[in-house]
Backbone as JSON Lines, residues from 0, in Angstrom:
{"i":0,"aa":"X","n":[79.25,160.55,128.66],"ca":[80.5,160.43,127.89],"c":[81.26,161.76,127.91]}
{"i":1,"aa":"X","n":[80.11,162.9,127.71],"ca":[80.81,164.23,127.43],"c":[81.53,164.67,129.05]}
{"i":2,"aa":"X","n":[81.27,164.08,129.9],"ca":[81.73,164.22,131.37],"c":[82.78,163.4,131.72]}
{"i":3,"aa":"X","n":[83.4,162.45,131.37],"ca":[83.95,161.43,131.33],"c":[85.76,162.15,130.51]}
{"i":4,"aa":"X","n":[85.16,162.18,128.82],"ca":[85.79,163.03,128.69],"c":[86.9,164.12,129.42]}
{"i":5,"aa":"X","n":[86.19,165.0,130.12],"ca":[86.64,166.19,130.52],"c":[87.13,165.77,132.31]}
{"i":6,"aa":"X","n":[86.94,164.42,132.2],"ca":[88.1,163.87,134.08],"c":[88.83,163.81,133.15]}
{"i":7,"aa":"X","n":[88.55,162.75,132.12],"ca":[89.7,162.35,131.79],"c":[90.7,163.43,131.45]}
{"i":8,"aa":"X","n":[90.53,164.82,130.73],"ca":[91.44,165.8,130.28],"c":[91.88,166.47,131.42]}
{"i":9,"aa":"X","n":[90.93,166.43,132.32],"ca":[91.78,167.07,134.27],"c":[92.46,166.16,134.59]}
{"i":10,"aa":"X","n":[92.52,164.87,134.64],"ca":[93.16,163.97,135.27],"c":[92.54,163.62,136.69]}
{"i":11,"aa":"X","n":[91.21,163.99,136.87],"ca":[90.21,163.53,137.4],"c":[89.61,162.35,137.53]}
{"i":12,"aa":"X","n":[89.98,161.32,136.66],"ca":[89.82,160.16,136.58],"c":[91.06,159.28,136.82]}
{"i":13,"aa":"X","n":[91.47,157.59,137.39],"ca":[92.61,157.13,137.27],"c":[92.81,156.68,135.62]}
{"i":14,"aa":"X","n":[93.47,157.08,135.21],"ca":[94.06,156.49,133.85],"c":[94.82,155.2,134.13]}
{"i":15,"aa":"X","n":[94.38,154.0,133.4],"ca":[95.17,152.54,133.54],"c":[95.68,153.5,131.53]}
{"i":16,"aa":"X","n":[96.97,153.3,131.89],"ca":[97.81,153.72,130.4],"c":[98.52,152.15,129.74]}
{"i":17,"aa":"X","n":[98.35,151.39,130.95],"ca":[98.75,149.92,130.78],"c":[98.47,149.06,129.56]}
{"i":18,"aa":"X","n":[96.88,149.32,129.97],"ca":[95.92,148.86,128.85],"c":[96.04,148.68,127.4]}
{"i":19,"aa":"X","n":[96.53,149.99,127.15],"ca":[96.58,150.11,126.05],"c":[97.68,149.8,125.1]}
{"i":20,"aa":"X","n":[98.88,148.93,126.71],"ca":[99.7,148.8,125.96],"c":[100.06,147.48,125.14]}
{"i":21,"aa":"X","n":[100.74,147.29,124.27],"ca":[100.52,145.7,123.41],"c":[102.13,145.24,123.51]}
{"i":22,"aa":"X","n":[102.1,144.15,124.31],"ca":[103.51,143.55,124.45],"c":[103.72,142.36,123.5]}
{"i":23,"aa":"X","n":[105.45,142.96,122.82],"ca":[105.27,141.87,121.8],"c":[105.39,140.15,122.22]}
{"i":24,"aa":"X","n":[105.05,139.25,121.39],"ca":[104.93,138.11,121.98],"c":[106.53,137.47,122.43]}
{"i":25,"aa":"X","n":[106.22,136.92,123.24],"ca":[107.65,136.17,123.85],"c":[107.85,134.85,123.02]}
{"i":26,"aa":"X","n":[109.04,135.29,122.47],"ca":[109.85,134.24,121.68],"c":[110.22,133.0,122.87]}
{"i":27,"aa":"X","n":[109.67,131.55,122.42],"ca":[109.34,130.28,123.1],"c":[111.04,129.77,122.85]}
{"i":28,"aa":"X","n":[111.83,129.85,123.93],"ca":[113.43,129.38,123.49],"c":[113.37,128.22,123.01]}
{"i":29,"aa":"X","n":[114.41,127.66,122.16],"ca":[114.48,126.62,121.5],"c":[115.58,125.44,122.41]}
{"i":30,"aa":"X","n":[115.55,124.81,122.79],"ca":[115.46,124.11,123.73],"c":[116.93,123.19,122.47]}
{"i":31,"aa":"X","n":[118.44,123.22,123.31],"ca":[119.08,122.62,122.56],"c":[119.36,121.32,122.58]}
{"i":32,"aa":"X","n":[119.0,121.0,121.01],"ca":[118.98,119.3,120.68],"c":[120.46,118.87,119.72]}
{"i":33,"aa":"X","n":[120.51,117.62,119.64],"ca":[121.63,117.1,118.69],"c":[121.04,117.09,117.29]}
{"i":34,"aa":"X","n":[121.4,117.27,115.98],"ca":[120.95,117.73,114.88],"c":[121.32,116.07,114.41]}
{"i":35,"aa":"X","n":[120.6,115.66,113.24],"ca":[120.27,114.24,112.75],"c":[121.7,114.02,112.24]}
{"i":36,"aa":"X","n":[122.27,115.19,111.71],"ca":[124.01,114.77,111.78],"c":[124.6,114.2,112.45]}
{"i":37,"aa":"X","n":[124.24,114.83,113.58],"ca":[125.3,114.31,114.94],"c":[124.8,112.54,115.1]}
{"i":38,"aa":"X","n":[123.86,112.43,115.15],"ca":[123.26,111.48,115.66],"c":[123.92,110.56,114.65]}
{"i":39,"aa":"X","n":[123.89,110.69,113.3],"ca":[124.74,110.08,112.52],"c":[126.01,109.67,112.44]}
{"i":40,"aa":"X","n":[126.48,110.98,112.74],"ca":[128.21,110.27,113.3],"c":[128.14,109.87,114.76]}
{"i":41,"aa":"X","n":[127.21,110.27,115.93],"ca":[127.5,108.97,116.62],"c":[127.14,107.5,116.12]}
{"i":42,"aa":"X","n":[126.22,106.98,115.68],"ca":[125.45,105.83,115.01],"c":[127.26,105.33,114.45]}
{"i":43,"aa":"X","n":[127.66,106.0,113.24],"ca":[128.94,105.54,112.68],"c":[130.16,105.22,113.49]}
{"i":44,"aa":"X","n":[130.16,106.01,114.26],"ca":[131.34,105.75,115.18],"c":[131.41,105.34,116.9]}
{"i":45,"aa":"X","n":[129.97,104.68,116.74],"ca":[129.48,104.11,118.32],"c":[130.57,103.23,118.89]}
{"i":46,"aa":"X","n":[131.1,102.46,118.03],"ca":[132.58,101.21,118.04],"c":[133.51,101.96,118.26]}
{"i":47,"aa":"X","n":[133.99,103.18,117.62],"ca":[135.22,103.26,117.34],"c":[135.59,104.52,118.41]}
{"i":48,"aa":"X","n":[134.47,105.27,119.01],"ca":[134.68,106.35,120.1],"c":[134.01,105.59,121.42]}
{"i":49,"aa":"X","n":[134.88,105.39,122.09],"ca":[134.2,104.65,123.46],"c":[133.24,105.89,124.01]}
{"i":50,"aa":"X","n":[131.9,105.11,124.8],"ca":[131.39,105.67,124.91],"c":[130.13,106.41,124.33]}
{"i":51,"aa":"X","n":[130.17,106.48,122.71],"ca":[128.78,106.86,122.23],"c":[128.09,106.4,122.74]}
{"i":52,"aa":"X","n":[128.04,105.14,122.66],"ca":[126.71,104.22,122.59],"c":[125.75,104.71,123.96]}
{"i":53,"aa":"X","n":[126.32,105.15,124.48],"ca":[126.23,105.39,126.3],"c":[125.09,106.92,125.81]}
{"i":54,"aa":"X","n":[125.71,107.72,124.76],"ca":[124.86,109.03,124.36],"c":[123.51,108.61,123.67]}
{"i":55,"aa":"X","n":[124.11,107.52,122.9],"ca":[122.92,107.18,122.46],"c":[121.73,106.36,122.76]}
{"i":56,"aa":"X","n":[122.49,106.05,124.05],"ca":[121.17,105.12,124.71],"c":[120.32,106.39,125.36]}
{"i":57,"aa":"X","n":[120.87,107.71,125.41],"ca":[119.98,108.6,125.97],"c":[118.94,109.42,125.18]}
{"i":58,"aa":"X","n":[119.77,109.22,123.86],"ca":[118.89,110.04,122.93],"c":[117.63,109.1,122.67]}
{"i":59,"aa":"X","n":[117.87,107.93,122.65],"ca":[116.54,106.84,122.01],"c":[116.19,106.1,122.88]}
{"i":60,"aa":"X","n":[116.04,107.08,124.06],"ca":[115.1,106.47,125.6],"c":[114.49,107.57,126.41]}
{"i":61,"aa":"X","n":[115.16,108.61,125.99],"ca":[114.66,109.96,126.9],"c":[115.54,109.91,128.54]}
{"i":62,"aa":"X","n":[115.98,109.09,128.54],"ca":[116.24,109.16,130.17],"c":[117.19,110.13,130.61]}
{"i":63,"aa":"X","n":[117.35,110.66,131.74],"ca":[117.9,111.4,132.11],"c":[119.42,110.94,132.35]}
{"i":64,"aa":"X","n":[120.73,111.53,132.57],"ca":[121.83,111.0,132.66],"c":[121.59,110.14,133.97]}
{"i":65,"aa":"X","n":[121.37,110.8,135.16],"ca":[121.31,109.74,136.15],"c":[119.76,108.58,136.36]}
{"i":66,"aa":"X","n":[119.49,109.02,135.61],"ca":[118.48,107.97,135.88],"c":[119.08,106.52,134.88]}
{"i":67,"aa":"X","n":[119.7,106.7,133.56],"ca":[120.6,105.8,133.03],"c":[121.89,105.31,134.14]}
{"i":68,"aa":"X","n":[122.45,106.18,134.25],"ca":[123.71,105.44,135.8],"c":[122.93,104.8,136.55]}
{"i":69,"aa":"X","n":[121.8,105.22,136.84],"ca":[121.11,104.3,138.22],"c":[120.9,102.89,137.82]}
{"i":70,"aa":"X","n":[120.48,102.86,136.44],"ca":[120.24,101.7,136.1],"c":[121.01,100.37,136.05]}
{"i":71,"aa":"X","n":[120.48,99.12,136.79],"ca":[121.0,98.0,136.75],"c":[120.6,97.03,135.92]}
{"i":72,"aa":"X","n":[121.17,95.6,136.22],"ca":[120.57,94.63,135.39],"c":[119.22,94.15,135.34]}
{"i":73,"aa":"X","n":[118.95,94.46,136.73],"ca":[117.26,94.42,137.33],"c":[116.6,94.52,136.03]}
{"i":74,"aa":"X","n":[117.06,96.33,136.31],"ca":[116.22,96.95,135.63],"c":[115.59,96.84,134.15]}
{"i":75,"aa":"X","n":[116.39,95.61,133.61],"ca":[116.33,95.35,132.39],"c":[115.8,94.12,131.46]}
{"i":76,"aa":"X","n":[114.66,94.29,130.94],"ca":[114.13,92.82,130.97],"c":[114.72,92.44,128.79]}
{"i":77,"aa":"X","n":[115.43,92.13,128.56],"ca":[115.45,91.75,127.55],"c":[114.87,90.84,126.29]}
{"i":78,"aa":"X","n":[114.45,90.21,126.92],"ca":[113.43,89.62,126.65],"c":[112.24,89.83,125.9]}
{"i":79,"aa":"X","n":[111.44,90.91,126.32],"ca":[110.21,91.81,126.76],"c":[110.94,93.21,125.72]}
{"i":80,"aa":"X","n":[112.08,93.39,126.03],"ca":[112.99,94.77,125.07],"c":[112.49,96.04,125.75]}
{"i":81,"aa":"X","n":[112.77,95.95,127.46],"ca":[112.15,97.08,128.05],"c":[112.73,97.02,128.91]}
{"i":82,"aa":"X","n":[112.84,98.91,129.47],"ca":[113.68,99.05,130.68],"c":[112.86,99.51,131.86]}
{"i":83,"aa":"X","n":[112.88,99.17,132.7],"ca":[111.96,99.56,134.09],"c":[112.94,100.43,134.78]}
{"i":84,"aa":"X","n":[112.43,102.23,134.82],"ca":[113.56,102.82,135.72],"c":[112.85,103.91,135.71]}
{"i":85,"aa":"X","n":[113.37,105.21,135.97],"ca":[113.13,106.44,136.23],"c":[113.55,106.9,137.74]}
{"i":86,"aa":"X","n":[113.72,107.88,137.91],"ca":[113.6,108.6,139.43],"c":[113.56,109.77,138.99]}
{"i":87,"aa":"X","n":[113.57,110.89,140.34],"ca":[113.46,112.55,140.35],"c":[112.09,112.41,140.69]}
{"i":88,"aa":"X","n":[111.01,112.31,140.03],"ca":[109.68,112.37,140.28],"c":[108.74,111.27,140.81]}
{"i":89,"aa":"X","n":[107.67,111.4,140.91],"ca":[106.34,110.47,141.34],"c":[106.57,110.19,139.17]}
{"i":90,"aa":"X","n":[106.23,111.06,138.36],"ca":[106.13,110.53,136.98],"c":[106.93,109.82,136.98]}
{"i":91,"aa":"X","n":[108.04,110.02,137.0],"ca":[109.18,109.64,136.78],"c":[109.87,107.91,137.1]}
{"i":92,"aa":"X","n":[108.97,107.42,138.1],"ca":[109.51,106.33,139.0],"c":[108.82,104.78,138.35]}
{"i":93,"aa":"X","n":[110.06,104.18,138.39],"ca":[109.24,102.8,137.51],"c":[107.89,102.97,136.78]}
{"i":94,"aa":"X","n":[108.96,103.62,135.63],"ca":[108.12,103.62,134.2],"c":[108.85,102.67,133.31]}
{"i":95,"aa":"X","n":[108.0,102.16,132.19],"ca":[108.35,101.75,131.11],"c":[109.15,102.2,130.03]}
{"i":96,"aa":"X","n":[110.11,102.22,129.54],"ca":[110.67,102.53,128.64],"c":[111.01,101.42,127.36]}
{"i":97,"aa":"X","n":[110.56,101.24,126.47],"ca":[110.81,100.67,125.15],"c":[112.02,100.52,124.89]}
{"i":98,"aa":"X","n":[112.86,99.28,124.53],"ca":[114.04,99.48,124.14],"c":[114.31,99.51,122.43]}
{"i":99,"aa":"X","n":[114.78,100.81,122.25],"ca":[114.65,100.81,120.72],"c":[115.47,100.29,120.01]}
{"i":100,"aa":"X","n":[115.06,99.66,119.06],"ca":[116.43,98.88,117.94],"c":[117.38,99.1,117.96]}
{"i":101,"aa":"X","n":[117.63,100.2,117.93],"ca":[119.15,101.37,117.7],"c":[119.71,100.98,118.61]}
{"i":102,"aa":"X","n":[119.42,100.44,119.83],"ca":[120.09,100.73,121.3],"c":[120.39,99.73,121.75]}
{"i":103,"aa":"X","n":[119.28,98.45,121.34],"ca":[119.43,97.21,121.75],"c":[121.14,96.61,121.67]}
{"i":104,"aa":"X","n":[121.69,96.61,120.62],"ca":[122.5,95.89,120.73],"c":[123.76,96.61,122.13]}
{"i":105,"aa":"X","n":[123.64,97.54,122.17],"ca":[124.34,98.44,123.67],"c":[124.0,98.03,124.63]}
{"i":106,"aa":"X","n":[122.61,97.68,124.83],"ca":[122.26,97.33,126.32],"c":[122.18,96.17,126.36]}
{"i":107,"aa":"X","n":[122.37,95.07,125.11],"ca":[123.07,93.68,125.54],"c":[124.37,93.72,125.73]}
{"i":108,"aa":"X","n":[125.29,94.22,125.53],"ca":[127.02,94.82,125.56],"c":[126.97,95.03,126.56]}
{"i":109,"aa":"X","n":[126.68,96.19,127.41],"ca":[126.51,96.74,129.05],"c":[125.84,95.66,130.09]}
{"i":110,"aa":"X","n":[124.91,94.81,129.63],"ca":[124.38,93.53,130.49],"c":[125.15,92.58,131.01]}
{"i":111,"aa":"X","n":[125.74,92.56,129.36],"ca":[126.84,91.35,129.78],"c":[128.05,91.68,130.53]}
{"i":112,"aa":"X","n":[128.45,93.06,130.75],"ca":[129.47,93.51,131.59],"c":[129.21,92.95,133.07]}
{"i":113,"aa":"X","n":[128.57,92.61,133.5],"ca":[127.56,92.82,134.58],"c":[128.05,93.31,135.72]}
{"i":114,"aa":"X","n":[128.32,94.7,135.82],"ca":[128.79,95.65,136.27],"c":[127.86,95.78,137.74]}
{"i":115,"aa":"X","n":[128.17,96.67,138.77],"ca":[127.05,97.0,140.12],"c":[126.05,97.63,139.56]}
{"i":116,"aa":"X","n":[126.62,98.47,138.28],"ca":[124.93,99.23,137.53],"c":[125.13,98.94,136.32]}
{"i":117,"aa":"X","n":[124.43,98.59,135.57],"ca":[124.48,98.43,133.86],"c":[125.34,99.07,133.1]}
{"i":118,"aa":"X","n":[125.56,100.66,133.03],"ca":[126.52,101.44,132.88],"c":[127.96,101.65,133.59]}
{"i":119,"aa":"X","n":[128.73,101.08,133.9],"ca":[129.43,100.93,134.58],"c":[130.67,101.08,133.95]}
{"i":120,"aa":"X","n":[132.07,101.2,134.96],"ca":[133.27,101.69,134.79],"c":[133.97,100.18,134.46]}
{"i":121,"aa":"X","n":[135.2,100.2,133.85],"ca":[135.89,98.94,133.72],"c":[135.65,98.14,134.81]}
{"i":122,"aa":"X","n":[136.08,98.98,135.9],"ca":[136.14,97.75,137.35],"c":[134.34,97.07,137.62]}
{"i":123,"aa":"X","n":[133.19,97.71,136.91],"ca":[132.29,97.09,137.07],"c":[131.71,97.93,138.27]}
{"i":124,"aa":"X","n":[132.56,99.08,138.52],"ca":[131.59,100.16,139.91],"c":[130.73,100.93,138.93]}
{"i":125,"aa":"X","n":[129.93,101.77,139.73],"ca":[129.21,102.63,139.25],"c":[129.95,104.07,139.3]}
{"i":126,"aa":"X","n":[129.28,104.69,138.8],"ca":[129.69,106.85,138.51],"c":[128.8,107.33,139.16]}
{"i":127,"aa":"X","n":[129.5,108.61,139.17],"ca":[128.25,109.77,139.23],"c":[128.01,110.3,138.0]}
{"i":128,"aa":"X","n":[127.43,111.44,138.08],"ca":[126.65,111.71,136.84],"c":[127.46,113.09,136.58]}
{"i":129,"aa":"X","n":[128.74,113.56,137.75],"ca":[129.34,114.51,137.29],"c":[131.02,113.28,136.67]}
{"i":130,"aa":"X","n":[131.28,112.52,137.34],"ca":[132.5,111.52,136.74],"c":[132.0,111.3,134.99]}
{"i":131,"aa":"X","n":[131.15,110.52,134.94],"ca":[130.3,110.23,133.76],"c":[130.23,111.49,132.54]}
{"i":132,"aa":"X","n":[130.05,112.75,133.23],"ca":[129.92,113.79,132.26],"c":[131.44,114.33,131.98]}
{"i":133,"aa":"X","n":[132.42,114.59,132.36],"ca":[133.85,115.11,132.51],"c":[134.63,113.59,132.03]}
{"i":134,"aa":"X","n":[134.57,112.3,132.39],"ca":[135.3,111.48,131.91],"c":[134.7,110.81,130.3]}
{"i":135,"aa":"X","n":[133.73,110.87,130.47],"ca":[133.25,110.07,129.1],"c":[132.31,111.01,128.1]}
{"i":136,"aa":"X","n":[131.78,111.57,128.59],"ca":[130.71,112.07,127.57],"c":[131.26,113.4,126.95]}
{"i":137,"aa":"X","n":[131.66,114.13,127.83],"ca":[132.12,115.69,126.74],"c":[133.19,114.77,125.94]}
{"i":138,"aa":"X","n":[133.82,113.89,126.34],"ca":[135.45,113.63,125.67],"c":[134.92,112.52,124.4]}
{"i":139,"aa":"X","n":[133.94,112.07,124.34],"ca":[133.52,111.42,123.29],"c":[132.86,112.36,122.6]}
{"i":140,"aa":"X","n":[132.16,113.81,122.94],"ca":[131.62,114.33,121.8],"c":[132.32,115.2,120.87]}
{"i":141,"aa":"X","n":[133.54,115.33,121.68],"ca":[135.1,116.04,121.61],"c":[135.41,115.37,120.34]}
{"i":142,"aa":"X","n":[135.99,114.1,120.38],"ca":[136.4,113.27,119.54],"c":[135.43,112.95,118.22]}
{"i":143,"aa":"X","n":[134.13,112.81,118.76],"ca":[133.48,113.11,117.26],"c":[133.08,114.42,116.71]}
{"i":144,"aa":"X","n":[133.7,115.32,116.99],"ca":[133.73,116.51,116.92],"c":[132.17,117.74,116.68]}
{"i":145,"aa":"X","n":[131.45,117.22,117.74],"ca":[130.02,117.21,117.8],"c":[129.99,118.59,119.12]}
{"i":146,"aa":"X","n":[128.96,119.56,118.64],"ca":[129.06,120.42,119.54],"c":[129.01,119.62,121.13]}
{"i":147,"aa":"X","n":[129.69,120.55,121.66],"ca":[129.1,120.06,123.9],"c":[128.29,120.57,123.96]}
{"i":148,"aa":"X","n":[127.28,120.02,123.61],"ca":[125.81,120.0,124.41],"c":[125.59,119.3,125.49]}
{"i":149,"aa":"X","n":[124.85,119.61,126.5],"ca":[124.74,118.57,127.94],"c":[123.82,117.62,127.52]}
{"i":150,"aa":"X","n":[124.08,116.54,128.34],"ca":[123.21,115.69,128.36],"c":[122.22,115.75,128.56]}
{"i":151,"aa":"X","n":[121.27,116.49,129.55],"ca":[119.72,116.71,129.36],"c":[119.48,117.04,127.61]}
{"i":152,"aa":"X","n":[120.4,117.75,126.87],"ca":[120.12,118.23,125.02],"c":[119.45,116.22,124.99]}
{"i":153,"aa":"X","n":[119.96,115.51,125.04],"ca":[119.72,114.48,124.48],"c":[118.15,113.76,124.59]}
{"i":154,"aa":"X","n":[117.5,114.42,125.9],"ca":[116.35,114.17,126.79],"c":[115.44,115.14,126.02]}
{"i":155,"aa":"X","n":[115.5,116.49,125.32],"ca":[114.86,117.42,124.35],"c":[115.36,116.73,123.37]}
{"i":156,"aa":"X","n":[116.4,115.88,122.54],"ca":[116.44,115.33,121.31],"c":[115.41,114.1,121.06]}
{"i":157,"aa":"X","n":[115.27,113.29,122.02],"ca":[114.39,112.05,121.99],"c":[113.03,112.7,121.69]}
{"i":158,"aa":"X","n":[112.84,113.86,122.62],"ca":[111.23,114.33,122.18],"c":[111.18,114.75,120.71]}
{"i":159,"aa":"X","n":[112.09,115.56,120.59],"ca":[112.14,116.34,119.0],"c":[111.77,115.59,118.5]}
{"i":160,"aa":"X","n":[112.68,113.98,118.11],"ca":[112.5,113.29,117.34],"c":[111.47,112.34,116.88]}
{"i":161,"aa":"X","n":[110.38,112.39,118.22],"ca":[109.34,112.0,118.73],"c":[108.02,112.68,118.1]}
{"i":162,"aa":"X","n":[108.5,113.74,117.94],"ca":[107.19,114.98,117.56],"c":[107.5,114.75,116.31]}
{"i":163,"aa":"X","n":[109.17,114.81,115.73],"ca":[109.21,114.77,114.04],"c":[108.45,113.03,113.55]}
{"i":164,"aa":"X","n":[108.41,112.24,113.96],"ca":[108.51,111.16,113.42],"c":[106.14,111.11,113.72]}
{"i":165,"aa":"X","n":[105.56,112.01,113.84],"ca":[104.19,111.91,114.67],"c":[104.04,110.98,115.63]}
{"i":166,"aa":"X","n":[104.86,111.2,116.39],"ca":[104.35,110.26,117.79],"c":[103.57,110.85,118.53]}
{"i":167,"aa":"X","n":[101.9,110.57,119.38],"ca":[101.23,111.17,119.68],"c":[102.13,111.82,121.53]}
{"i":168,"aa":"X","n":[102.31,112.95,121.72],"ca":[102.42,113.55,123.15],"c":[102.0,112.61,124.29]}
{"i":169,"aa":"X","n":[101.23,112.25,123.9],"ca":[100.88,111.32,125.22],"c":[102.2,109.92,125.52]}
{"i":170,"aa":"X","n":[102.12,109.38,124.81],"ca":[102.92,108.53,124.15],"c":[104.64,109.0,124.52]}
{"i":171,"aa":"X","n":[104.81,109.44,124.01],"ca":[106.33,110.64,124.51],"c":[106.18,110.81,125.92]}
{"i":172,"aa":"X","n":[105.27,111.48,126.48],"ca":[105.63,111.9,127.72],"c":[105.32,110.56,128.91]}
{"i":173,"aa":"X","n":[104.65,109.73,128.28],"ca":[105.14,108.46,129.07],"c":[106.4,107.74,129.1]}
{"i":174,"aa":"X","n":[106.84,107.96,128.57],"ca":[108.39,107.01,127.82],"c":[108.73,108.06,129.07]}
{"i":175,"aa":"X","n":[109.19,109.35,128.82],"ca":[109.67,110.01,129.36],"c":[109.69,110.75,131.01]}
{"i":176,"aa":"X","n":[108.32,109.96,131.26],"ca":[107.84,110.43,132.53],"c":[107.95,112.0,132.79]}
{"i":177,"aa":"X","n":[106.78,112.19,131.92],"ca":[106.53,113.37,132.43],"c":[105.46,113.85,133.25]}
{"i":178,"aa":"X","n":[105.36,114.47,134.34],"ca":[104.95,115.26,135.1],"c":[103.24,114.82,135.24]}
{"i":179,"aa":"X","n":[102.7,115.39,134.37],"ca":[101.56,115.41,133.86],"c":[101.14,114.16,133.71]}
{"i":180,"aa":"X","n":[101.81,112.74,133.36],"ca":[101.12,111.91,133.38],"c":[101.84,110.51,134.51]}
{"i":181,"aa":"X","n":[101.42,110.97,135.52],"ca":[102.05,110.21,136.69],"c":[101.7,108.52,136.26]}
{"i":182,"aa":"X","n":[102.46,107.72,136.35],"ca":[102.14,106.63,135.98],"c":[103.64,105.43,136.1]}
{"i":183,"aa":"X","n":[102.95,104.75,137.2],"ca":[104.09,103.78,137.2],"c":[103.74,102.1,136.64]}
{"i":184,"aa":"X","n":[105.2,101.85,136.49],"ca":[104.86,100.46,135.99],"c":[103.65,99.62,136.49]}
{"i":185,"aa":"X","n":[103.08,99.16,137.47],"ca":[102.45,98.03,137.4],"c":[100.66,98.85,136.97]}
{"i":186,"aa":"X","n":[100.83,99.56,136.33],"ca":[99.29,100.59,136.13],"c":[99.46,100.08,134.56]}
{"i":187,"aa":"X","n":[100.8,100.02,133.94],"ca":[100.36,99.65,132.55],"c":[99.83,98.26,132.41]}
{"i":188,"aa":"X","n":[99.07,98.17,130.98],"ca":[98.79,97.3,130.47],"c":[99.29,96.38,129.61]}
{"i":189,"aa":"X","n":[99.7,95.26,129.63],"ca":[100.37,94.61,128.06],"c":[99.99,95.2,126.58]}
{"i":190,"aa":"X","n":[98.88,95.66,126.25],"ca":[98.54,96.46,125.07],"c":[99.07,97.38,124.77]}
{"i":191,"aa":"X","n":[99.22,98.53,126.57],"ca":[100.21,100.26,126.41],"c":[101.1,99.5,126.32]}
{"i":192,"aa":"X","n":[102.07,98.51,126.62],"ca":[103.54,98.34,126.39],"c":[103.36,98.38,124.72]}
{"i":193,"aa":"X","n":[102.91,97.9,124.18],"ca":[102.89,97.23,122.94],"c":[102.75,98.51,121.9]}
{"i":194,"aa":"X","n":[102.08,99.34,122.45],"ca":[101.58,100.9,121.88],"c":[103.08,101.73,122.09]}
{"i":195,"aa":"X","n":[103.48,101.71,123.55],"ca":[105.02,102.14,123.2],"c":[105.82,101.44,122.54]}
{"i":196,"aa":"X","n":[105.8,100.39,122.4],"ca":[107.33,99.78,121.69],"c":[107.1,100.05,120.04]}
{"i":197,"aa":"X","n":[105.79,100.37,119.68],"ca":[105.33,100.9,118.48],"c":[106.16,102.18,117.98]}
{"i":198,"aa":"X","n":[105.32,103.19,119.45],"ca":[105.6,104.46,118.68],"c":[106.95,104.83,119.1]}
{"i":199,"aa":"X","n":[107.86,104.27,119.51],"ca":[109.34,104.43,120.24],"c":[109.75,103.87,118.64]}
{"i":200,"aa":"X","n":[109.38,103.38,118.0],"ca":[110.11,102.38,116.76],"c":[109.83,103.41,115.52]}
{"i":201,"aa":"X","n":[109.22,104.41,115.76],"ca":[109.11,105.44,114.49],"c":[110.06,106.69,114.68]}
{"i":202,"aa":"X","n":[111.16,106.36,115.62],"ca":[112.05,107.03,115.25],"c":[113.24,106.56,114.78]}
């Protein structure tokens, strides 16, 4: 030790000064969501601002903006109160999604349009997901005078609301197709449907 010491005071030894150093912890960003306000005055004024309903089918499905444009009538079993869709990923691709109360009556409205995609323009064509964002969605959040948040905010709002209401993670990140739990439609079971349309209903 007493030798050790005395490199160390020559500089005879390599000094790691690193070590010793303590980095403070990294603040986890907060990931921006729509606040239960907003969600409120869209809910109130889904009729009267064209277009909410379109935000809110994103907030109480998780889906991504284009993975909602992609969607057709196919895709939609009403019946059953479930949407078969996803893309971007292997998770992502014909998954189940629960159709939640809140939403239902929108995606019978948009069905009956019966547009080339479910979401669709007067003439019954489809968008892109930059037309869609610049013609309808900032200008409806405009009008309800709701911060511009992007539409992915709505894809972190469904989870938020998911985690606030105890929906188990697993559960969430299926709705949502996430990553981690690769899983396409014909792998579920009639029971997991039944388990999502559960925990999709506690928000």
């Amino acid at each position: 030790v007493m030798l050790y010491k005395y490199a160390l005071q020559d500089d005879i030894v390599n000094k790691n000064y690193a070590e010793f150093i303590t980095l403070p912890k990294v603040e986890k960003e907060e990931k921006e969501k729509f606040s239960d306000l907003d969600i409120k005055a869209m809910i109130d004024n889904a009729d009267a601002v064209p277009w909410t309903d379109t935000i809110l089918i994103m907030i109480y499905s998780g889906m991504r903006i284009s993975e909602m444009l992609e969607l057709t009538k196919f895709n939609v079993d009403l019946k059953n109160k479930i949407i078969t869709g996803g893309l971007k990923t292997e998770a992502g691709k014909n998954r189940i999604i629960p159709i939640h109360p809140k939403i239902l009556p929108f995606i019978r409205k948009w069905y009956a349009k019966n547009g080339k995609a479910l979401i669709c323009r007067d003439d019954g064509s489809s968008m892109s997901a930059k037309y869609y964002r610049e013609k309808f969605y900032y200008p409806a959040l405009e009008k309800l005078g709701i911060k511009k948040l992007t539409p992915h905010a709505c894809r972190h709002t469904f989870a938020s609301l998911m985690a606030k209401a105890g929906v188990k993670p697993l559960y969430t990140q299926r709705i949502i197709g996430h990553a981690d739990y690769a899983f396409t439609a014909n792998e579920y079971t009639h029971p997991e449907i039944k388990e999502l349309q559960k925990a999709i209903r506690k928000i």
